[in-house]
TORKOL-4160 file (C-alpha; in steps of 0.2 Angstrom, whole numbers, padded with zeros to 4 digits, m for minus):
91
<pt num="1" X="0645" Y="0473" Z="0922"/>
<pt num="2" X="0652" Y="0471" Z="0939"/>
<pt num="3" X="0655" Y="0453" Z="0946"/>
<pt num="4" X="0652" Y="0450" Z="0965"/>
<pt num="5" X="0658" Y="0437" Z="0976"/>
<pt num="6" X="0648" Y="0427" Z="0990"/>
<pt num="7" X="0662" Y="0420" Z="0997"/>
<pt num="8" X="0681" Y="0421" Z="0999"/>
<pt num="9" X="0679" Y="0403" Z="0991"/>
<pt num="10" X="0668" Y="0408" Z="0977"/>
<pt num="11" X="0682" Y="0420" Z="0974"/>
<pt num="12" X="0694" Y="0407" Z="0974"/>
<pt num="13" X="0684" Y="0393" Z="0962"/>
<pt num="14" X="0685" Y="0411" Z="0948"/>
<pt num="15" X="0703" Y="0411" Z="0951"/>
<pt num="16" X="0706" Y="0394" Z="0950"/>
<pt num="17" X="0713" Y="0395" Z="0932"/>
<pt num="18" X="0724" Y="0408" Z="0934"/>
<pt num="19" X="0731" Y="0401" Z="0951"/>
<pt num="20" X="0734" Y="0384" Z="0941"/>
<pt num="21" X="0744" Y="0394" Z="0925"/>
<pt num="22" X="0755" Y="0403" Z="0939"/>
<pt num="23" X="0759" Y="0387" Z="0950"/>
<pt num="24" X="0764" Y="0380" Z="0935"/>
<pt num="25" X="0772" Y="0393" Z="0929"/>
<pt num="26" X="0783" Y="0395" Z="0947"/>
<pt num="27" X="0788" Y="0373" Z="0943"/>
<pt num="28" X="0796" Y="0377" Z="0926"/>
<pt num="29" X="0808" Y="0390" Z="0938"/>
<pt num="30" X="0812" Y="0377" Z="0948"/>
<pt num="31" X="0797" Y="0384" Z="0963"/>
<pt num="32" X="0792" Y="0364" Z="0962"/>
<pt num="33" X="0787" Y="0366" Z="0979"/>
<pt num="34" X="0773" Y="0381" Z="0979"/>
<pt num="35" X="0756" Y="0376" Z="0979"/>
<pt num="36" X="0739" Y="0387" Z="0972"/>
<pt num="37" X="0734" Y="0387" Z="0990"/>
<pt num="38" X="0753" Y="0396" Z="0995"/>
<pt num="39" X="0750" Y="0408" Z="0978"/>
<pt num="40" X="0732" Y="0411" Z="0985"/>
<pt num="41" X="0736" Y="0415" Z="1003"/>
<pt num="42" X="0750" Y="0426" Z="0999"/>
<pt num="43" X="0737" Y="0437" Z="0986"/>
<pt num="44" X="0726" Y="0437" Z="1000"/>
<pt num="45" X="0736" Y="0439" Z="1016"/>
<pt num="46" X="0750" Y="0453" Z="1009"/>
<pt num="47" X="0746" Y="0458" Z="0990"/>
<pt num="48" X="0727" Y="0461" Z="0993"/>
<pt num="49" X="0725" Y="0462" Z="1011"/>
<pt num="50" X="0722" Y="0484" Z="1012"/>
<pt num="51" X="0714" Y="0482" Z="0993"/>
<pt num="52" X="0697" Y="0488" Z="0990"/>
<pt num="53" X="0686" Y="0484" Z="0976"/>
<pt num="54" X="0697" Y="0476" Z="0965"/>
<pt num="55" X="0689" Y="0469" Z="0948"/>
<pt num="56" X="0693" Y="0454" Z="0942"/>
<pt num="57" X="0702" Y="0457" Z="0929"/>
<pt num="58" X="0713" Y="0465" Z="0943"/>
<pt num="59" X="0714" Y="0451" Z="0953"/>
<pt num="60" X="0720" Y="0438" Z="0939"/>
<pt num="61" X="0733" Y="0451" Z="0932"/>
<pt num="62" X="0740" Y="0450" Z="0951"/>
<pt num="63" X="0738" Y="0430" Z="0949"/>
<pt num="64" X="0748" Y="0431" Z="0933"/>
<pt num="65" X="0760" Y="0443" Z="0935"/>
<pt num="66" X="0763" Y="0441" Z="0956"/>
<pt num="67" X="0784" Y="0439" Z="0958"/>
<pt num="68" X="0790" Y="0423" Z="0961"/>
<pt num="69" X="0800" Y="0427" Z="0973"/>
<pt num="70" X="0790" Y="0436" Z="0983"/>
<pt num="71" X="0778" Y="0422" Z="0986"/>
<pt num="72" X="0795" Y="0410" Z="0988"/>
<pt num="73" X="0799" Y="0422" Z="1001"/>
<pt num="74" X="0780" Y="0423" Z="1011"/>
<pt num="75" X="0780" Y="0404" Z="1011"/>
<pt num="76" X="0798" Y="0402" Z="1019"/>
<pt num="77" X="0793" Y="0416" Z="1031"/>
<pt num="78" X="0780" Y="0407" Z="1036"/>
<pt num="79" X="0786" Y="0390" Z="1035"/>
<pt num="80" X="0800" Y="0397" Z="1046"/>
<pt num="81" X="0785" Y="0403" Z="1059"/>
<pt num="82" X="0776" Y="0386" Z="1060"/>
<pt num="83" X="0793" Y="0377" Z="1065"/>
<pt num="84" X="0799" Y="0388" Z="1078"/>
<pt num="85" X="0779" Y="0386" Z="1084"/>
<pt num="86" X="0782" Y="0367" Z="1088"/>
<pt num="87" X="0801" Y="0370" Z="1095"/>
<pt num="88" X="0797" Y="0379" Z="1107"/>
<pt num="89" X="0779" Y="0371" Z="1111"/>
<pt num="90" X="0788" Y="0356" Z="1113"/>
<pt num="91" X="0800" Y="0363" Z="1126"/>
């Protein structure tokens, strides 16, 4: 039985288990600062971005198994983005 999504957010609200376990996983390695919404974008925006139809057991494997550091690294990246953005806005 195949499951299909309506929505990225339908997808997300499936997910949402998973998402929790490995935020919560990434506090107890001292990742106290990574949200489900940085976990999430990261799947979305680097791990899944060329993926074609993944199942669902798929996609919470990734949740679960995704490397911290990986996702630690996407969020600084970014972060990293976002400030130059308002320095040199500001200028």
């Amino acid at each position: 039985m195949d499951i299909e999504f309506n929505s990225l957010e339908e997808l997300y609200n499936r997910l949402k288990p998973a998402l929790n376990t490995k935020q919560r996983e990434m506090v107890r390695c001292g990742y106290n600062y990574i949200k489900i919404e940085d976990i999430w974008n990261y799947l979305k925006e680097i791990k899944w971005k060329k993926a074609n139809n993944l199942s669902l057991y798929e996609m919470v494997s990734d949740v679960l198994n995704v490397d911290d550091i990986a996702i630690d690294g996407y969020l600084k990246q970014k972060l990293n983005l976002k400030t130059r953005e308002v320095y040199f806005k500001e200028e």
